[in-house]
C-alpha positions as CSV (number, residue, x, y, z in Angstrom):
1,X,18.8,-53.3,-46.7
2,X,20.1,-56.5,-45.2
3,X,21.0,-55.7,-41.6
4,X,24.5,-56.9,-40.7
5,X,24.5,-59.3,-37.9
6,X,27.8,-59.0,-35.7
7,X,29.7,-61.9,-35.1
8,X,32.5,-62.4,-32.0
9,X,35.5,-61.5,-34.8
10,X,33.5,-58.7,-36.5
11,X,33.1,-54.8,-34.8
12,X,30.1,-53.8,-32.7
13,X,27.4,-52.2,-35.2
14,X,28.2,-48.8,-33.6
15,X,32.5,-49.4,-34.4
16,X,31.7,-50.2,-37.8
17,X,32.3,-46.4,-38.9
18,X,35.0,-45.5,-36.9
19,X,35.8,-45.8,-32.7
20,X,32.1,-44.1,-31.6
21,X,31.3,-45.6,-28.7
22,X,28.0,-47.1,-28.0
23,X,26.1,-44.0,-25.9
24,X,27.2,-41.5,-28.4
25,X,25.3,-44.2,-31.2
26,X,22.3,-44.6,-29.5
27,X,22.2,-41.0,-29.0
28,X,22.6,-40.6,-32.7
29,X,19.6,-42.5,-33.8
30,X,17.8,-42.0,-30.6
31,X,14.6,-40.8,-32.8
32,X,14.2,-43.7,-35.1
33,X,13.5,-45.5,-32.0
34,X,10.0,-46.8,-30.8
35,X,8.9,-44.9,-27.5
36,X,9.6,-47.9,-25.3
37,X,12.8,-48.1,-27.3
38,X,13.5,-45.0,-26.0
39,X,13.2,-45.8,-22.4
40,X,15.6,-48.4,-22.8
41,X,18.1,-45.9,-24.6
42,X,18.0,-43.0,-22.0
43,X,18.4,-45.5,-19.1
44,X,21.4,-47.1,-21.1
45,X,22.8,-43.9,-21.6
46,X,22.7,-42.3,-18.5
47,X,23.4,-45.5,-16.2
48,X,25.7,-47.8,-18.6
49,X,27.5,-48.6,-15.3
50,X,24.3,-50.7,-14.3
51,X,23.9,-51.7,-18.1
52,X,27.2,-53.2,-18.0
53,X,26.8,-55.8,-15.4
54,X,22.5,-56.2,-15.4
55,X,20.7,-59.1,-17.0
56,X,18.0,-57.9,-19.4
57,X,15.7,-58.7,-17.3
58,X,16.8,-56.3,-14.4
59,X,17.6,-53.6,-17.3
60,X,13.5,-54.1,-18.5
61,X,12.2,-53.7,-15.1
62,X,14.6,-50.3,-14.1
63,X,13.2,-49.1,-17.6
64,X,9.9,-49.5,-17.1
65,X,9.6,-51.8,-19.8
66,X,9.5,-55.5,-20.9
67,X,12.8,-58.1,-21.5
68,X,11.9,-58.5,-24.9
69,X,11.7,-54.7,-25.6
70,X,15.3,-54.7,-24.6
71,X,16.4,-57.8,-26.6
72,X,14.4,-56.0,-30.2
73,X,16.4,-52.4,-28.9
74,X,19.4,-54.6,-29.4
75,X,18.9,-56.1,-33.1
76,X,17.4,-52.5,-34.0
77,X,21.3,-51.1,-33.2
78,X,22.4,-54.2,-35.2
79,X,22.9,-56.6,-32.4
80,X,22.4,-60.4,-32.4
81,X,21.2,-59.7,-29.1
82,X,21.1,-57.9,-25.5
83,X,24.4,-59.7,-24.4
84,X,26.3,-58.5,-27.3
85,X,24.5,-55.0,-27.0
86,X,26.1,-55.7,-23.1
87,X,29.9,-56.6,-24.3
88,X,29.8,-53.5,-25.8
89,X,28.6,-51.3,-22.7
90,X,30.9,-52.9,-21.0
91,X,33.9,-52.2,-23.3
92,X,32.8,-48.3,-23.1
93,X,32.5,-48.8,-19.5
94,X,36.1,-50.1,-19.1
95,X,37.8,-47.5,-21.3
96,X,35.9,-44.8,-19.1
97,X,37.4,-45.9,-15.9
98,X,40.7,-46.1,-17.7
99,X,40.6,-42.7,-19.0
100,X,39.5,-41.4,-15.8
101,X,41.4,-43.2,-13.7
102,X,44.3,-41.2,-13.9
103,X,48.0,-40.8,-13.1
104,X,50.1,-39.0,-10.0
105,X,53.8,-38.3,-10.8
106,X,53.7,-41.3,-13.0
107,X,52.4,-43.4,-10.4
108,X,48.3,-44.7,-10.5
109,X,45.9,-42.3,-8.1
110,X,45.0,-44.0,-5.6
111,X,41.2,-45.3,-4.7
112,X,39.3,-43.4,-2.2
113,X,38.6,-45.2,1.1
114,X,35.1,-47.1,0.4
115,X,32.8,-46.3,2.2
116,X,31.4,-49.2,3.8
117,X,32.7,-52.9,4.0
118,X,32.8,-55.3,0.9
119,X,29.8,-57.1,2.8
120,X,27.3,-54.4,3.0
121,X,23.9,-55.0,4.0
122,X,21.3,-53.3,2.0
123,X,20.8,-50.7,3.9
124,X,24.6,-49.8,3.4
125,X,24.5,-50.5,0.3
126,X,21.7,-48.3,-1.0
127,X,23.5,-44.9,1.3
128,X,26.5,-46.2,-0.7
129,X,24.3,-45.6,-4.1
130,X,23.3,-42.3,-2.9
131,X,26.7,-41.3,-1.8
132,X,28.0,-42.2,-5.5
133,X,24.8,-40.2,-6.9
134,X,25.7,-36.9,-5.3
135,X,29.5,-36.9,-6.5
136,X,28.3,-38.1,-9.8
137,X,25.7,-35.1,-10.5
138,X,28.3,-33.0,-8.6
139,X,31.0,-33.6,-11.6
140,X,28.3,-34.0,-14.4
141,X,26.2,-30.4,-13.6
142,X,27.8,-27.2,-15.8
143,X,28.4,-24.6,-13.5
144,X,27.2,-22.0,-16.2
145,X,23.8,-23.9,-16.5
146,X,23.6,-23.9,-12.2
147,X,24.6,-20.2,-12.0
148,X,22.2,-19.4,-15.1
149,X,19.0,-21.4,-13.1
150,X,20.0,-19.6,-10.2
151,X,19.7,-16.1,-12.7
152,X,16.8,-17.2,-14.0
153,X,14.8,-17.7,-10.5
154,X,15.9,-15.0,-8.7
155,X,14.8,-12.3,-11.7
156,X,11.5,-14.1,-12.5
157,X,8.7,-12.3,-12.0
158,X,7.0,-16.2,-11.5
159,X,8.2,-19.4,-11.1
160,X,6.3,-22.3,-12.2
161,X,7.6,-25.4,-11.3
162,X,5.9,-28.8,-13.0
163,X,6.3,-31.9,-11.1
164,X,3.7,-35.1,-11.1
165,X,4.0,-38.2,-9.2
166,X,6.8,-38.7,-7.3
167,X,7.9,-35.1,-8.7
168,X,5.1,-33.7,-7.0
169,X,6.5,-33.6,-3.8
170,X,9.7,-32.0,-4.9
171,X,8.0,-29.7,-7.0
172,X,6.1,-29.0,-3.5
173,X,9.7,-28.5,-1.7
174,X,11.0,-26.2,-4.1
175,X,8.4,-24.3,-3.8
176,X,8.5,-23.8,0.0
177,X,12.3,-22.9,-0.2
178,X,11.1,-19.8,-2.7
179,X,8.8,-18.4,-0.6
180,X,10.9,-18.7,2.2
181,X,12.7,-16.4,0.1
182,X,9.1,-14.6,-0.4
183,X,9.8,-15.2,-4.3
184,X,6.4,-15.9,-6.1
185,X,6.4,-19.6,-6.8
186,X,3.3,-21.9,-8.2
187,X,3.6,-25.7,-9.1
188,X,1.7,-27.6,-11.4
189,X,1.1,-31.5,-9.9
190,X,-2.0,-32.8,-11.9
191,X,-4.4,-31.4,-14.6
192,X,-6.8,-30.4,-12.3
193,X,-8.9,-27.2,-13.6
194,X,-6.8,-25.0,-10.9
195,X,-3.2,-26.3,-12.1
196,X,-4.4,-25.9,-15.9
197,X,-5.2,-22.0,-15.4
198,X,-1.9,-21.7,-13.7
199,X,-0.5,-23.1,-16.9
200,X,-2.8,-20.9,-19.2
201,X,-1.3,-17.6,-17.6
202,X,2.3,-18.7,-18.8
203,X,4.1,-15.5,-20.6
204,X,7.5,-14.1,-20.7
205,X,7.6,-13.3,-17.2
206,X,7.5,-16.5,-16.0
207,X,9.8,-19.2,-15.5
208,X,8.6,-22.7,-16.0
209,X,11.2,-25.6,-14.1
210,X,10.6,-28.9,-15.4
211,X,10.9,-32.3,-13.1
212,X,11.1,-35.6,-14.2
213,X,12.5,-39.1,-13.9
214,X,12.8,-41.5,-16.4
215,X,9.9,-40.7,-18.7
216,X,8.5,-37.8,-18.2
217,X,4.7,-37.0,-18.0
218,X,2.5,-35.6,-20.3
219,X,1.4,-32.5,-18.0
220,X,5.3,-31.7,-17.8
221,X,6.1,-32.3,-21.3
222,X,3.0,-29.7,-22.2
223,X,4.2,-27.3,-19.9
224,X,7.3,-26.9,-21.2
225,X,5.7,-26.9,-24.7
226,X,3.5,-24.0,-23.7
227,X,6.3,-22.1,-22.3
228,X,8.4,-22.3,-25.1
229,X,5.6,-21.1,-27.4
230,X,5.4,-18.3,-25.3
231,X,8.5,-17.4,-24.9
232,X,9.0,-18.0,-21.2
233,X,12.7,-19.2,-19.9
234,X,12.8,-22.9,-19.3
235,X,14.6,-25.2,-17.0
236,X,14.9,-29.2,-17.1
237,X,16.1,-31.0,-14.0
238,X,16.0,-34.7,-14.9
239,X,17.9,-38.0,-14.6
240,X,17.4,-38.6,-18.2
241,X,19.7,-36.8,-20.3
242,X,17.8,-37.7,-23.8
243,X,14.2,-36.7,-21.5
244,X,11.6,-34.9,-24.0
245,X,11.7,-32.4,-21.2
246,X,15.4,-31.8,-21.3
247,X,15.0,-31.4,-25.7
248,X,12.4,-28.7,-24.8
249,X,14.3,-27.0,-22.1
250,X,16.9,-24.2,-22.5
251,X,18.6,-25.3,-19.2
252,X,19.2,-28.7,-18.0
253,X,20.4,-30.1,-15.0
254,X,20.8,-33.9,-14.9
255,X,21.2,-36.0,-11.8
256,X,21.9,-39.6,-11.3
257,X,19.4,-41.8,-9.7
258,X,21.4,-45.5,-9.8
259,X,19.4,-47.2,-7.2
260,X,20.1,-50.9,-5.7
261,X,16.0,-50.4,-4.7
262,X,13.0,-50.9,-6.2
263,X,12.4,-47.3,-7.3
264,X,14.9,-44.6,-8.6
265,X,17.0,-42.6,-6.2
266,X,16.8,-38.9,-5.7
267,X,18.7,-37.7,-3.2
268,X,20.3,-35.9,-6.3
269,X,17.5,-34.3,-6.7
270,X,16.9,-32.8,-3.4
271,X,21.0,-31.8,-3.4
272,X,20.1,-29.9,-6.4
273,X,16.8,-28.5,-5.2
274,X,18.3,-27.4,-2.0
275,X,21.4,-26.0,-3.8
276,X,19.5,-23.9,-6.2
277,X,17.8,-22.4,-3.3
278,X,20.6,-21.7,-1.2
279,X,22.1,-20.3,-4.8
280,X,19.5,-17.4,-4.9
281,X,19.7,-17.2,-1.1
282,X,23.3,-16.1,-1.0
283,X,22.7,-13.7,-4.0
284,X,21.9,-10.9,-1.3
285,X,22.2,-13.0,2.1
286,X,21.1,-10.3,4.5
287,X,17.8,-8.9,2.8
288,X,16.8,-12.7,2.5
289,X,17.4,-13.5,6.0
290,X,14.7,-10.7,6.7
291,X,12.3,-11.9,4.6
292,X,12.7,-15.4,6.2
293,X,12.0,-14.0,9.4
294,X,8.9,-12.2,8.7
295,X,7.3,-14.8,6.1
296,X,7.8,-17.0,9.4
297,X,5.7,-14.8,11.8
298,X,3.0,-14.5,9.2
């Protein structure tokens, strides 16, 4: 079939068939696409703020992927190219804010204090990121799925927690803040021999959290693989909402990692690492605080 090439008086591709706006398409066909398609999907859907207003050059290089990957993503959705695959982001972008923007008595609500100055220096400008981060994942995480995570760890008879890479040391942290609450908790951070037995004694007893960002690895993808198979309960905390991990999950918590920098943020993360924690924690306050106190003079 002859793909239909849009032209500045015909619809985006994804309008064609009605008002669906451009995540929800990508998110539609998300599976016909190649796997470095994919990266470029799950960053556009989860940051089309930075999609709207990025050159595809800076949108290749947060994907972990090449300019020209992003140009072919936008003729596979039916695209001429990435800056009509951008007018579009942008149009969703717009009706977002307008949506959400909201009204008071008939009168427009008005904009929180900013911050910092217009002229920020990067070093304001990159707190300024993670400020916008933590409210984000604060309005995007379900309650239900936070208060079912915090179920889920504080009745596990083990926690396994899967984390590689950068995830390692949060995988690390998480696990410190459970034993503080003398919970047994194991992490997986590379396939050594030690790390793989840990996986083989997966069962039904054990929950198995998932970390990622962006793409997630292989060891983390199996994990979750092995726990389903063996019927364990399975949490996803991610910043990509369309992550293999997240499919594979049966709870997922999503944060936002926008970043000015050179790598992803994840002060997200660690809110919802810390917050999970202090979730369990207040489950029974007083018999926790005593097991602080004497895992610390061990």
């Amino acid at each position: 079939m002859k793909r239909t090439v849009p032209t500045p008086h015909a619809p985006a591709p994804h309008e064609a068939h009605g008002h669906q706006s451009l995540s929800a398409y990508i998110q539609a066909r998300f599976d016909e696409f190649s796997r470095s398609q994919k990266d470029v999907a799950q960053y556009i859907v989860d940051h089309l703020d930075e999609v709207a207003f990025q050159t595809a050059e800076e949108l290749a290089r947060r994907a972990n992927t090449s300019s020209s990957t992003v140009v072919r993503f936008s003729q596979a959705l039916g695209f001429e190219g990435f800056p009509e695959l951008q007018g579009s982001a942008r149009e969703e972008y717009r009706r977002r804010h307008t949506v959400t923007g909201g009204t008071t008595n008939g009168h427009v609500a008005a904009s929180p204090e900013p911050l910092f100055s217009l002229d920020q220096n990067p070093f304001e400008t990159a707190v300024a990121s993670d400020h916008v981060n933590v409210e984000e994942t604060a309005r995007k995480v379900s309650r239900r799925d936070v208060e079912a995570t915090v179920e889920a760890i504080a009745t596990a008879e083990r926690v396994l927690i899967a984390g590689t890479d950068q995830m390692a040391f949060f995988a690390s942290y998480l696990r410190h803040l459970l034993m503080l609450l003398d919970l047994r908790a194991e992490i997986v951070a590379s396939p050594s021999q030690e790390a793989l037995s840990r996986l083989g004694r997966i069962d039904e007893g054990t929950l198995v959290i998932g970390l990622s960002a962006g793409r997630p690895h292989p060891l983390v993808v199996r994990a979750m693989k092995l726990a389903r198979h063996r019927k364990a309960r399975t949490v996803a905390v991610t910043d990509a909402t369309l992550s293999e991990v997240a499919k594979l999950a049966q709870i997922r918590l999503y944060y936002s990692s926008n970043s000015p920098a050179y790598v992803r943020s994840h002060t997200a993360l660690l809110s919802i690492i810390q917050a999970l924690a202090y979730g369990v924690y207040s489950r029974d306050a007083p018999s926790y605080q005593e097991r602080i106190k004497a895992f610390r003079l061990k």
